[in-house]
C-alpha positions in Angstrom: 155.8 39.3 61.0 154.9 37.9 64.5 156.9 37.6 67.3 155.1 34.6 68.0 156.9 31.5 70.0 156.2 28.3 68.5 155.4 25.5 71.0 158.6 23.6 71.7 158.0 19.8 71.7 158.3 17.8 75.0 158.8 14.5 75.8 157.1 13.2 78.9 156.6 9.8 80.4 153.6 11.7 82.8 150.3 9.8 82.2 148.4 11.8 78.6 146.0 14.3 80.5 143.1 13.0 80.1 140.9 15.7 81.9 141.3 15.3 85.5 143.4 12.3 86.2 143.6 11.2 89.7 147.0 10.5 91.3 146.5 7.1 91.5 145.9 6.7 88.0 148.8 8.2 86.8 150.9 6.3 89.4 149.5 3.2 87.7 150.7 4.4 84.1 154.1 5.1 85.5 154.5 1.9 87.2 153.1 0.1 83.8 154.7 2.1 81.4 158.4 0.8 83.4 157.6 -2.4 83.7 157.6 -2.8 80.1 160.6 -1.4 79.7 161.6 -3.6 82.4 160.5 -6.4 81.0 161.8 -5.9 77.8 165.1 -4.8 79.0 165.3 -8.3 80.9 164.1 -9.9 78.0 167.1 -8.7 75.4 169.4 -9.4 78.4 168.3 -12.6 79.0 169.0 -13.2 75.2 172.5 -11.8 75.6 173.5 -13.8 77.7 172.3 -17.1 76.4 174.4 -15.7 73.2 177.7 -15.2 75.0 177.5 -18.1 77.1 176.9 -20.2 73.6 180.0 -18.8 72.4 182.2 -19.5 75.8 180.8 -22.7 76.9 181.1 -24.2 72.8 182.7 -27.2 72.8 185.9 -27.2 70.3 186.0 -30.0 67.8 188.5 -32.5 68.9 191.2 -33.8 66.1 193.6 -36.4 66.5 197.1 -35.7 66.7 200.6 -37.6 67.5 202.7 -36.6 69.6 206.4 -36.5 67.9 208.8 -34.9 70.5 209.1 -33.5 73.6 212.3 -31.5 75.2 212.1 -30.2 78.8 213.9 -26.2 79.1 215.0 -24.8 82.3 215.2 -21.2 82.7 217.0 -19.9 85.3 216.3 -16.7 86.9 218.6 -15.0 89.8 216.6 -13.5 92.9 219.6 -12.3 94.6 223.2 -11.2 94.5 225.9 -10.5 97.0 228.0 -8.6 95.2 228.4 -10.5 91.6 227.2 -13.4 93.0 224.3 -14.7 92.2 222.9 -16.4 96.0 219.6 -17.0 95.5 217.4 -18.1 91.9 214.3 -19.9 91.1 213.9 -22.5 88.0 210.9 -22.9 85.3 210.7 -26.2 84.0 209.0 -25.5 80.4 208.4 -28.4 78.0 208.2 -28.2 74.1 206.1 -30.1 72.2 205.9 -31.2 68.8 202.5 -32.5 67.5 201.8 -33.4 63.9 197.9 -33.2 63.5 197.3 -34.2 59.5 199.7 -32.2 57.1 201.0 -29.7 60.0 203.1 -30.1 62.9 203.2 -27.8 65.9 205.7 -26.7 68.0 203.9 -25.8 71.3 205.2 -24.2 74.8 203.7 -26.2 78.3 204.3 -24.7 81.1 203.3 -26.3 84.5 201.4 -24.4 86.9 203.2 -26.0 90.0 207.1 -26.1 89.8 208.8 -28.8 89.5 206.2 -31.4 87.9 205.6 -34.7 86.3 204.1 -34.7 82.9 200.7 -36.2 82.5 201.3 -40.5 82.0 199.3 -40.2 78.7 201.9 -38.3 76.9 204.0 -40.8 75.4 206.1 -40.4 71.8 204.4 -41.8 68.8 201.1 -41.9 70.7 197.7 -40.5 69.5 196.4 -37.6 71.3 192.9 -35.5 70.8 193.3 -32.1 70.6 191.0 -29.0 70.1 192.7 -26.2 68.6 192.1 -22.4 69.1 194.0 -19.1 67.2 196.9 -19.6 69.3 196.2 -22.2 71.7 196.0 -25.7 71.3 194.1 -28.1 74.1 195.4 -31.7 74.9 193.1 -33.6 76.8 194.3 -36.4 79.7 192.3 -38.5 81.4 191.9 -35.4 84.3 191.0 -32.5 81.8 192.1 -29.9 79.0 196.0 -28.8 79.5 196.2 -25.5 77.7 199.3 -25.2 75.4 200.6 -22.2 73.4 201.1 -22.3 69.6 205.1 -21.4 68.3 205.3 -22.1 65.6 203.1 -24.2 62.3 204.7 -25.6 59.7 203.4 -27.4 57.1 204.1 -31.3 56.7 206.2 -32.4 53.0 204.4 -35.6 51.5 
């Protein structure tokens, strides 16, 4: 039984020795060998990205949709008191929608970005809307862009 040690593998990225390499040489493997893996590390990046941006920039399928109802909400929250007095509050204006699109209606929450303001002209009762919808979000479009909505509630429409 020899005590023999047994060679332990080793990984190198050093130029194979190929009898006496000059320095140059195995500079230019290095720089070669990297550049692949830059190359290729740009390359499934590149591909990456064209995949996410494929799945961000999709366009959703527009459906048509009426508009059925809406009912503006006011919440009111207090800011300040002196004593049990409420002296100072702000107010969000928050509109609910209801939109049948084929057998379903939707109740949906709107809440404008800039306090107090007008709702978009196109929004009228009875009128035909398109509308993309997403898990929990529901986009109407006006003649100026998307206006994101949130989903409340889904019920299904009786025949």
């Amino acid at each position: 039984m020899g005590t023999e040690k047994q060679p332990v593998p080793s990984f190198s990225l050093a130029a194979p020795d190929r009898g006496k390499a000059s320095t140059l040489e195995k500079t230019a493997y290095l720089v070669s060998l990297s550049m692949k893996k830059i190359r290729s590390l740009l390359l499934a990046f590149g591909s990456l990205g064209c995949f996410l941006s494929s799945l961000v920039f999709a366009e959703h399928p527009y459906g048509t949709a009426v508009l059925l109802e809406i009912q503006k909400k006011i919440a009111t929250v207090p800011r300040s008191y002196l004593w049990d007095v409420v002296v100072t509050y702000s107010e969000t204006e928050t509109y609910e929608l209801r939109i049948r699109m084929g057998n379903e209606t939707y109740i949906t929450d709107y809440t404008p970005i800039i306090q107090p303001s007008a709702l978009p002209v196109e929004w009228k009762i009875g009128q035909p809307i398109e509308v993309p919808l997403e898990k929990r979000k529901m986009f109407l479009k006006t003649s100026y862009g998307e206006i994101m909505t949130y989903i409340v509630r889904r019920t299904k429409v009786r025949p």
